[in-house]
BATIKE-337019 format. One record per residue (C-alpha): x, y, z; residue in one letter. Coordinates in nm, 2 decimals. Example, Ala and Ser with C-alpha at 12.3 -4.5 7.8 and 13.67 -1.06 7.14 Angstrom:
// residues 2
<rec <1.23, -0.45, 0.78>, "a">;
<rec <1.37, -0.11, 0.71>, "s">;
//
This chain:
// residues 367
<rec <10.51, 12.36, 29.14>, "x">;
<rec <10.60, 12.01, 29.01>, "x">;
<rec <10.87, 11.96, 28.74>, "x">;
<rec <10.65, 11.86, 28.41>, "x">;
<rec <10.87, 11.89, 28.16>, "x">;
<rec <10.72, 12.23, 28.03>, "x">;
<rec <10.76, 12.57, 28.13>, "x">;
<rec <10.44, 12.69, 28.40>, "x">;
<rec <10.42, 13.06, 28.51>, "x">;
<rec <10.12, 13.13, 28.59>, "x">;
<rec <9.90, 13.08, 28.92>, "x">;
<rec <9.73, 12.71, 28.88>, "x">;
<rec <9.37, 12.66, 28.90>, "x">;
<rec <9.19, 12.48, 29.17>, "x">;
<rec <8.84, 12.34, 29.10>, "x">;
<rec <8.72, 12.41, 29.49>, "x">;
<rec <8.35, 12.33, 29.51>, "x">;
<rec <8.25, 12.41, 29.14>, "x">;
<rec <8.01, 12.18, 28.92>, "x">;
<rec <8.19, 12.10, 28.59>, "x">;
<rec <8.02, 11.96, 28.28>, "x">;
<rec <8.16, 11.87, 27.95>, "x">;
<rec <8.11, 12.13, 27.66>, "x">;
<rec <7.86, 11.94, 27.50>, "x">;
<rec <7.98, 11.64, 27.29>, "x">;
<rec <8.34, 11.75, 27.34>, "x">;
<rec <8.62, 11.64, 27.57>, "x">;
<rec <8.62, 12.02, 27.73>, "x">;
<rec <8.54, 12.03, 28.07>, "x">;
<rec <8.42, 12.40, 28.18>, "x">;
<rec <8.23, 12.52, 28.53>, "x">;
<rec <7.91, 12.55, 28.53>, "x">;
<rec <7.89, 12.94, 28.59>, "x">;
<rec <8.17, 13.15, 28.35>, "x">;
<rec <8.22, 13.50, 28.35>, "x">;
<rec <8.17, 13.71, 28.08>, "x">;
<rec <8.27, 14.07, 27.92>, "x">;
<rec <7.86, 14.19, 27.76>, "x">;
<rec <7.79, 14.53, 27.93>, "x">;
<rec <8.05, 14.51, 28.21>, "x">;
<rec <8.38, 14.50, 28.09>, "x">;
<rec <8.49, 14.86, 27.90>, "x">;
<rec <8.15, 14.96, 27.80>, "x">;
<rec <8.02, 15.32, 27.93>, "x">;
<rec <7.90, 15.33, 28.28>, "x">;
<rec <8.03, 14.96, 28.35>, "x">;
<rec <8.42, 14.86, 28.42>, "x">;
<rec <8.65, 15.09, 28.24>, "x">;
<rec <9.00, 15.00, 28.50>, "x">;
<rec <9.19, 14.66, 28.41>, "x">;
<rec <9.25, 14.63, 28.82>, "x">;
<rec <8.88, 14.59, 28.89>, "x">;
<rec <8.82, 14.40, 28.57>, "x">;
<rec <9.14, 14.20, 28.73>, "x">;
<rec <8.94, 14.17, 29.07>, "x">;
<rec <8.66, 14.03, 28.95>, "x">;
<rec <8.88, 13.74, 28.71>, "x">;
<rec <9.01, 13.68, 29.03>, "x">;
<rec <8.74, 13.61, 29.26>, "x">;
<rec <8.58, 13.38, 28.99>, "x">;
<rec <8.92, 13.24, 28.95>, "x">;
<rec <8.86, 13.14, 29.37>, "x">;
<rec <8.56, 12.97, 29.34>, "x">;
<rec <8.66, 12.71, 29.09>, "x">;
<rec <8.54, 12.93, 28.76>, "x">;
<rec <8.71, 12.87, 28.48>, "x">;
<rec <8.58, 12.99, 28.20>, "x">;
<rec <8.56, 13.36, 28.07>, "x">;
<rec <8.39, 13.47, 27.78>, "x">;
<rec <8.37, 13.85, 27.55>, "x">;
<rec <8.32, 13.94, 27.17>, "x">;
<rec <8.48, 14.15, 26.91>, "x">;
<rec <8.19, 14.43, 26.93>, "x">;
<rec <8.17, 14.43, 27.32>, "x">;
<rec <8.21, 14.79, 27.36>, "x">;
<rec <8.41, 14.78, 27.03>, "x">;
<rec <8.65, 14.58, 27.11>, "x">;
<rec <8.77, 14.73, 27.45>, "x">;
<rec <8.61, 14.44, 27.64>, "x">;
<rec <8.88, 14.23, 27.48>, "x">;
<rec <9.08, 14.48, 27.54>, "x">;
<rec <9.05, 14.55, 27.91>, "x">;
<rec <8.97, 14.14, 27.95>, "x">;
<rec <9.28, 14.06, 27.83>, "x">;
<rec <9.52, 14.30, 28.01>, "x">;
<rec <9.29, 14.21, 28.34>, "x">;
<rec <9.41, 13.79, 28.26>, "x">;
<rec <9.75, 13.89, 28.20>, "x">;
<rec <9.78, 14.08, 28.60>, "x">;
<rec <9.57, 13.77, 28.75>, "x">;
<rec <9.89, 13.58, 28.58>, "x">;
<rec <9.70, 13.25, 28.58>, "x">;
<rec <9.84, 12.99, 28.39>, "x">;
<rec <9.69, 12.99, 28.03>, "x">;
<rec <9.60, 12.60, 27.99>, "x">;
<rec <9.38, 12.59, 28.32>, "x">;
<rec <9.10, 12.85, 28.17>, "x">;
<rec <8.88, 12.84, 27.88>, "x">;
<rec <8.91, 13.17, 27.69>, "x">;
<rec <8.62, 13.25, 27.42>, "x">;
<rec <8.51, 13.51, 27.21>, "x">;
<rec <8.26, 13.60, 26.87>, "x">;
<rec <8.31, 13.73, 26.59>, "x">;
<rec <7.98, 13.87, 26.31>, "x">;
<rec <7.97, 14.24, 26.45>, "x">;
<rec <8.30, 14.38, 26.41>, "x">;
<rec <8.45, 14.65, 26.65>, "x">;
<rec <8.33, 14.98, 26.51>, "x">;
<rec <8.37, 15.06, 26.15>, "x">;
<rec <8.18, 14.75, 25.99>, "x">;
<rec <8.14, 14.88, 25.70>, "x">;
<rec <8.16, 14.71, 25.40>, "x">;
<rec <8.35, 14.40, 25.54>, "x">;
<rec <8.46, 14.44, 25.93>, "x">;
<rec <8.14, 14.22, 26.01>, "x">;
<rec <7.96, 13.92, 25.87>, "x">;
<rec <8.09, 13.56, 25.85>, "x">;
<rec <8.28, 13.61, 25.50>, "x">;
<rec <8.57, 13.46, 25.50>, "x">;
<rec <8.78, 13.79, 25.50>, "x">;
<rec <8.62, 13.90, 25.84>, "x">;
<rec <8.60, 13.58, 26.01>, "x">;
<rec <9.02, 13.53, 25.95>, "x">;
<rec <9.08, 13.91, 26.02>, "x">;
<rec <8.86, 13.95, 26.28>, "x">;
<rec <9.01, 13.64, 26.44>, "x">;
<rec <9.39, 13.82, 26.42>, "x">;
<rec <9.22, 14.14, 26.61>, "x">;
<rec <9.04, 13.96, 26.85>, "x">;
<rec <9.38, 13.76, 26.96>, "x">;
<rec <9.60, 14.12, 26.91>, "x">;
<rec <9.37, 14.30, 27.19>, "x">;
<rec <9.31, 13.97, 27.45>, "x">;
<rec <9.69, 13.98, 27.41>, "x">;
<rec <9.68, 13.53, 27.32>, "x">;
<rec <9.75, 13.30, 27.03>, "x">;
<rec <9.47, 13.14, 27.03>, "x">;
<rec <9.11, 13.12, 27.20>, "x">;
<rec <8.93, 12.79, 27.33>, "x">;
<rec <8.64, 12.86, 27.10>, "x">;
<rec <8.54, 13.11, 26.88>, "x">;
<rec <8.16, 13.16, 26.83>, "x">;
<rec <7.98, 13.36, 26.46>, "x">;
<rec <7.77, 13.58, 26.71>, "x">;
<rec <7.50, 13.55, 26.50>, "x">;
<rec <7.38, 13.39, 26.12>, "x">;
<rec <7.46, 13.54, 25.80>, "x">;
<rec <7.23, 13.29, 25.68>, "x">;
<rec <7.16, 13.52, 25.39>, "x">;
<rec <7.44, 13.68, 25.27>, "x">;
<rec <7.75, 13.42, 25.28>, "x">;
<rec <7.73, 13.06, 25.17>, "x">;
<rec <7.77, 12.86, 25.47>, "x">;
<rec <8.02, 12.66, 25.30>, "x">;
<rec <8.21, 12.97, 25.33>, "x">;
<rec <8.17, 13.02, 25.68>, "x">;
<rec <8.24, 12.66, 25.81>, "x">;
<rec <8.59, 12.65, 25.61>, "x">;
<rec <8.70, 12.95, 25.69>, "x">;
<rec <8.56, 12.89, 26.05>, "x">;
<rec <8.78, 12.52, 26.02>, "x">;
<rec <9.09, 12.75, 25.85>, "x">;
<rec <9.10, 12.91, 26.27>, "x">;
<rec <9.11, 12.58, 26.43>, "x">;
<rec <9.38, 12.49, 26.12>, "x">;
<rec <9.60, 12.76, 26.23>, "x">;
<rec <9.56, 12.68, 26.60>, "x">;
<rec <9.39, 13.04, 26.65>, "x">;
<rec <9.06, 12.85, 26.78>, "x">;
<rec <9.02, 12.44, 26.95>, "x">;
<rec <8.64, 12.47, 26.89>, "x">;
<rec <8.38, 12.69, 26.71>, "x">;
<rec <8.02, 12.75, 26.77>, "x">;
<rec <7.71, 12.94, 26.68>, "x">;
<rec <7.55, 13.25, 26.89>, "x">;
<rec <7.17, 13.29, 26.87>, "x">;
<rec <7.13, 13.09, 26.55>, "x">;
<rec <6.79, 12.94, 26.48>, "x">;
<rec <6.80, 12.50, 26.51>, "x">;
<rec <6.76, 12.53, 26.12>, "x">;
<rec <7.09, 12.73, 26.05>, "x">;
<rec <7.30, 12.54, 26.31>, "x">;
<rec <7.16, 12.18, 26.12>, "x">;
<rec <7.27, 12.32, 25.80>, "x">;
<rec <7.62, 12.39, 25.92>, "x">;
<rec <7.62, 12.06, 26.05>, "x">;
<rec <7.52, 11.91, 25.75>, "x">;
<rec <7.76, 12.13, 25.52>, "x">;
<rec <8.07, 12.06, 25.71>, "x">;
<rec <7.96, 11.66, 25.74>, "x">;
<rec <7.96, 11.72, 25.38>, "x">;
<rec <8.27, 11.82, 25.36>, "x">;
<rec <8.48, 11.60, 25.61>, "x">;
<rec <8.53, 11.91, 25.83>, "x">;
<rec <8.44, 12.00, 26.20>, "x">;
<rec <8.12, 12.12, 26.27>, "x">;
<rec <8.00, 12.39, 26.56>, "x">;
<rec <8.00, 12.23, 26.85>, "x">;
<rec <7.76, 12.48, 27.13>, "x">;
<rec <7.54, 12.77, 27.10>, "x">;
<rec <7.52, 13.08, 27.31>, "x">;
<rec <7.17, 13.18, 27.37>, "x">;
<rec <6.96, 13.38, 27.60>, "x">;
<rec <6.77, 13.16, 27.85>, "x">;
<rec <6.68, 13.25, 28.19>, "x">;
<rec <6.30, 13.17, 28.39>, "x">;
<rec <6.14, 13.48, 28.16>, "x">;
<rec <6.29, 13.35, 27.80>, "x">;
<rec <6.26, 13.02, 27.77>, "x">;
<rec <6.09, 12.85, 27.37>, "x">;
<rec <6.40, 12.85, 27.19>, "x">;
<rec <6.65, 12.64, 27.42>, "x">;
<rec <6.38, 12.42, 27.59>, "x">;
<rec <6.15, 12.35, 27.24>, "x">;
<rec <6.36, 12.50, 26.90>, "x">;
<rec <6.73, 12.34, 27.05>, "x">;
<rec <6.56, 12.02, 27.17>, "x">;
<rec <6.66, 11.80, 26.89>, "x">;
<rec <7.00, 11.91, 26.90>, "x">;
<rec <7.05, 11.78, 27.21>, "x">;
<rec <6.96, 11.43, 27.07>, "x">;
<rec <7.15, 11.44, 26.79>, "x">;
<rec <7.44, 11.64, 26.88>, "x">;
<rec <7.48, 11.67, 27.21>, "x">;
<rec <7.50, 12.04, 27.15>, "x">;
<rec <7.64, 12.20, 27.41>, "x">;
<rec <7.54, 12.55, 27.55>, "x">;
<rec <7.71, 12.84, 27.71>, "x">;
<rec <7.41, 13.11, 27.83>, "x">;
<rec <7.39, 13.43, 27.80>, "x">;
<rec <7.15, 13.66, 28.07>, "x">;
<rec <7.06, 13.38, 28.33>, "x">;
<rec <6.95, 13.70, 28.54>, "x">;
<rec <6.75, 13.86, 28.29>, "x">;
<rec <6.98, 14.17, 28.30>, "x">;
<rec <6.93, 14.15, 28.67>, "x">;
<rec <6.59, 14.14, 28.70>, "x">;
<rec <6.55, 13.78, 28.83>, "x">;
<rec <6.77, 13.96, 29.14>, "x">;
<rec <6.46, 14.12, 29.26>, "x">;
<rec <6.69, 14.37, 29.27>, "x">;
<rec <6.41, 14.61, 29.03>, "x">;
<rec <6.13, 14.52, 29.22>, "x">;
<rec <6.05, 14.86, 29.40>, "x">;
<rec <6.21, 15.04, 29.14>, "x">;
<rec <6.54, 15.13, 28.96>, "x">;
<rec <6.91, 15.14, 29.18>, "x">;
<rec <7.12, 15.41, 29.11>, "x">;
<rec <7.35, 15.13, 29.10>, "x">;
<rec <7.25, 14.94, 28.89>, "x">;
<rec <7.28, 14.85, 28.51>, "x">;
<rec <6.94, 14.99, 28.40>, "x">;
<rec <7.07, 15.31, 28.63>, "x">;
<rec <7.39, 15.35, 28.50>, "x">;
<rec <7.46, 15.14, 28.15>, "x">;
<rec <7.17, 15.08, 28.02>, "x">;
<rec <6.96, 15.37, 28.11>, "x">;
<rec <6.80, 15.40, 27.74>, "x">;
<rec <6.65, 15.07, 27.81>, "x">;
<rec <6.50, 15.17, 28.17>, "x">;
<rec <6.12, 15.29, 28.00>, "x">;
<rec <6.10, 14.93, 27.93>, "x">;
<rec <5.99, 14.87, 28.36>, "x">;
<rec <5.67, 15.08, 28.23>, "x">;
<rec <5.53, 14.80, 28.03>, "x">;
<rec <5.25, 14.54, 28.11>, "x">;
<rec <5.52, 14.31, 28.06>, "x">;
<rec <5.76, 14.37, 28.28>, "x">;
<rec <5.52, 14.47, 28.49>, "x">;
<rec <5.42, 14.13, 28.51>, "x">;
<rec <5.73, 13.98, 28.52>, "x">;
<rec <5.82, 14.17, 28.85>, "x">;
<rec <5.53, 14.07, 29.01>, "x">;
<rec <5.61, 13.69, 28.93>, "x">;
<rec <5.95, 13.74, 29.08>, "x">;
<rec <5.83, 13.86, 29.42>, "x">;
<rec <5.63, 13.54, 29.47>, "x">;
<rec <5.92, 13.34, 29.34>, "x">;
<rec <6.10, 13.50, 29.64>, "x">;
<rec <5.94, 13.32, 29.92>, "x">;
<rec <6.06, 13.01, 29.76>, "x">;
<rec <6.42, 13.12, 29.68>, "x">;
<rec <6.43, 13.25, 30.09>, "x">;
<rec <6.26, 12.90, 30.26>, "x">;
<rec <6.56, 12.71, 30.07>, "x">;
<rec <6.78, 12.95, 30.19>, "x">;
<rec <6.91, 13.15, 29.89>, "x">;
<rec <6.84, 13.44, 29.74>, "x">;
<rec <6.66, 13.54, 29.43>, "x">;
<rec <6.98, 13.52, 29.21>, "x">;
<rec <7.07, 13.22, 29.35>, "x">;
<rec <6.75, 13.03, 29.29>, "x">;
<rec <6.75, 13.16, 28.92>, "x">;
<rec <7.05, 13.06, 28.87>, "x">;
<rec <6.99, 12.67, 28.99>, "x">;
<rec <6.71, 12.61, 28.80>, "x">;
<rec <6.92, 12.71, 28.50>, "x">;
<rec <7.18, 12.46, 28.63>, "x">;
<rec <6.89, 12.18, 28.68>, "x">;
<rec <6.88, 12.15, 28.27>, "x">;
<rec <7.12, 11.94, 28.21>, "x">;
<rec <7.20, 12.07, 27.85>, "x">;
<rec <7.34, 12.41, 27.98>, "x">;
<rec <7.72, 12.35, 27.98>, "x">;
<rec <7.78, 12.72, 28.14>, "x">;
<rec <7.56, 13.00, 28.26>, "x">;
<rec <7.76, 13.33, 28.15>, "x">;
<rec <7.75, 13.59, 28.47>, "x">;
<rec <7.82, 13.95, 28.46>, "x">;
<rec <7.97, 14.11, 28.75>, "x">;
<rec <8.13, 14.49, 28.80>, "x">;
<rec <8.21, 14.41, 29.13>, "x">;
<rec <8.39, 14.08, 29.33>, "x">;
<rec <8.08, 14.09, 29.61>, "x">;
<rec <7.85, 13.99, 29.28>, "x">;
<rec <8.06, 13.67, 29.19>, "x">;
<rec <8.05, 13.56, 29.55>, "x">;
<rec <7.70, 13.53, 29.62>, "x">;
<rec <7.60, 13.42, 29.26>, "x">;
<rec <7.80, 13.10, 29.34>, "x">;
<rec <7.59, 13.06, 29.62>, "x">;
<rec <7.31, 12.91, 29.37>, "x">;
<rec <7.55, 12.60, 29.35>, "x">;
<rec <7.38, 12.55, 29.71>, "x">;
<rec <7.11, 12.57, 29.63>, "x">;
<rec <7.11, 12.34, 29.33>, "x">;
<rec <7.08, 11.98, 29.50>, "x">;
<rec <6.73, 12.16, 29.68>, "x">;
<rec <6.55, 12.21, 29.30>, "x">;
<rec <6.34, 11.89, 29.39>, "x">;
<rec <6.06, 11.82, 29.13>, "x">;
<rec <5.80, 11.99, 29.35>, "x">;
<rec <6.05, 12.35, 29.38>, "x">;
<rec <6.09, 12.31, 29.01>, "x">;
<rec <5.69, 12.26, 28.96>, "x">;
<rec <5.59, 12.54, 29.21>, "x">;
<rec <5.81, 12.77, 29.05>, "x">;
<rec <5.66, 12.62, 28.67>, "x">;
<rec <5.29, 12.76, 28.84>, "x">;
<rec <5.44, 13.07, 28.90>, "x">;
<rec <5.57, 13.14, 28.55>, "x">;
<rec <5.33, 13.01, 28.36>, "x">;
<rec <5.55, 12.98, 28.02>, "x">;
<rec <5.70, 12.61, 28.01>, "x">;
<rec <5.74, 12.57, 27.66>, "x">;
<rec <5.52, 12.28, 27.51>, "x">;
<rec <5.73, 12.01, 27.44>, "x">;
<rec <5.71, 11.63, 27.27>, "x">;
<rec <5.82, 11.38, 27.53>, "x">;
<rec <6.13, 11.17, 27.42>, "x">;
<rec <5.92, 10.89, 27.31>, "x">;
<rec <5.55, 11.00, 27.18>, "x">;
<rec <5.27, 10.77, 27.33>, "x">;
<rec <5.24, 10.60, 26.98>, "x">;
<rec <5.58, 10.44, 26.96>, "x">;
<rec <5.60, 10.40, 27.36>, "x">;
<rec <5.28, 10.18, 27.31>, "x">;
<rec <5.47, 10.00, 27.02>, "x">;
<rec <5.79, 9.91, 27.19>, "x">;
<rec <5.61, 9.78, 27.50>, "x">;
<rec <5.50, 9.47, 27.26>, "x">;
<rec <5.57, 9.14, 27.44>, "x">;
<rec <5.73, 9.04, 27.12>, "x">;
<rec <5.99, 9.30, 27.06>, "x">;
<rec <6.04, 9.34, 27.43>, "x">;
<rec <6.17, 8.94, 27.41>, "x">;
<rec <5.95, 8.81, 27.69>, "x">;
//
């Protein structure tokens, strides 16, 4: 390791084949598929050992990923927990991954203030968060959801700017807020000279798509907002992995069992059917069903990162495979697939036909 004038421990990272985009309008640079703590890491039936938890940081680590995501309330806290013991064996250096978290839930006891975005739980919550991942400070720290109604959002943007202050956070964002709430916080901390979110973490796979294509659109425009996504699988159904029934194996077997009547509905139902004729498609460009999910997420150029969960290494491995497949998601794969699902949200072009006709005036074009 090269002399740099600073002490380095830990394993450096090497970008192998990954796809890296900026975090939005920031000077970040993440991978395009991150890993991330919901339902896997310490929860009931998922990853409860810090050596597997370790494996699977690992082999992510391997194929260029660098960024690794959890939240105070994953499985109260002991996602963070396990996440962060799990870093801490992998021993890789701390400045070559991005390390986030959330904070609005608390980890157990929320009652009256371990949850919200007052400024006592954001600040507190912070200092647990950072005790149990075992850091100083996170790369971004996201308010997991609004609290639109019950603290001032002047009082969540300070105290959110008091982490960044106290070098507990580089960035903050928003998780599952509607356009409205995340252009007020914008607005408030413009108001106030401070820094404003800077990405969102929303669901948006092939099955749930009106918010991030339609609600976020002019944040894109106006922001750059960048976006880290949760569920790019749809809990695993975009696998085909559900589509002759339920594996023992899997996450509606094992940790999310409570949530397994849900394949008995005419809309999952439905949704099942659409994936098997997806499948042909995902298997004549040579992927799998994962895989070809997972590049037409990447083909939107305003998803930053598209969170993956993973109990096992073998899951990382082939989910990375969609990075294959991403230069194959020609306009015609991206409109047969469109047919198929039937739910592209309806949205204004960039420039309506009115003011397209205007601007093509020989006078205003100069000619």
């Amino acid at each position: 390791m090269v002399d740099q004038g600073y002490p380095q421990t830990g394993k450096r990272f090497e970008p192998k084949d990954m796809l890296f985009r900026y975090l939005g309008g920031t000077g970040l640079k993440v991978s395009v598929l991150g890993l991330g703590g919901w339902l896997t890491y310490g929860s009931d039936g998922g990853v409860s050992e810090v050596k597997q938890t370790a494996e699977c940081l690992q082999e992510a680590w391997n194929h260029g990923i660098n960024f690794f995501d959890t939240a105070e309330v994953y499985a109260e806290g002991k996602s963070e927990i396990i996440m962060g013991k799990a870093l801490k064996e992998c021993n890789f250096e701390r400045d070559d991954y991005v390390l986030t978290t959330k904070l609005h839930f608390g980890d157990g006891n929320g009652f009256p203030n371990n949850h919200g975005l007052s400024r006592k739980h954001i600040i507190e919550g912070m200092n647990r968060s950072l005790k149990r991942l075992e850091v100083d400070c996170v790369d971004v720290v996201y308010c997991h959801r609004a609290d639109f109604w019950c603290t001032p959002m002047e009082e969540t943007v300070r105290a959110m700017n008091t982490l960044i202050d106290q070098g507990k956070a580089h960035y903050w964002g928003t998780s599952e807020w509607s356009a409205f709430e995340i252009e007020h916080a914008m607005h408030v901390a413009t108001r106030l000279g401070l820094q404003g979110p800077v990405v969102e973490q929303p669901q948006y796979n092939m099955m749930v798509r009106e918010r991030f294509e339609n609600e976020y659109a002019p944040l894109y425009k106006l922001y750059e907002y960048g976006t880290t996504i949760w569920s790019p699988l749809y809990q695993g159904i975009l696998t085909g992995k559900y589509n002759d029934g339920i594996p023992e194996d899997s996450r509606y077997g094992k940790i999310s069992k409570s949530g397994a009547d849900k394949f008995d509905t005419p809309e999952t139902k439905a949704q099942l059917e659409q994936v098997r004729k997806l499948t042909p498609i995902a298997e004549k460009l040579g992927g799998s069903m994962a895989s070809l999910a997972l590049a037409w997420i990447l083909k939107n150029k305003h998803v930053s990162v598209a969170i993956l969960g993973a109990t096992k290494a073998s899951q990382i491995t082939e989910n990375v495979k969609s990075l294959e497949l991403l230069p194959k998601m020609t306009d015609d794969i991206m409109k047969q697939i469109d047919d198929i699902l039937d739910n592209k949200p309806k949205v204004a072009g960039p420039i309506p036909p009115s003011r397209e006709a205007m601007t093509q005036n020989k006078a205003l074009l100069g000619l």
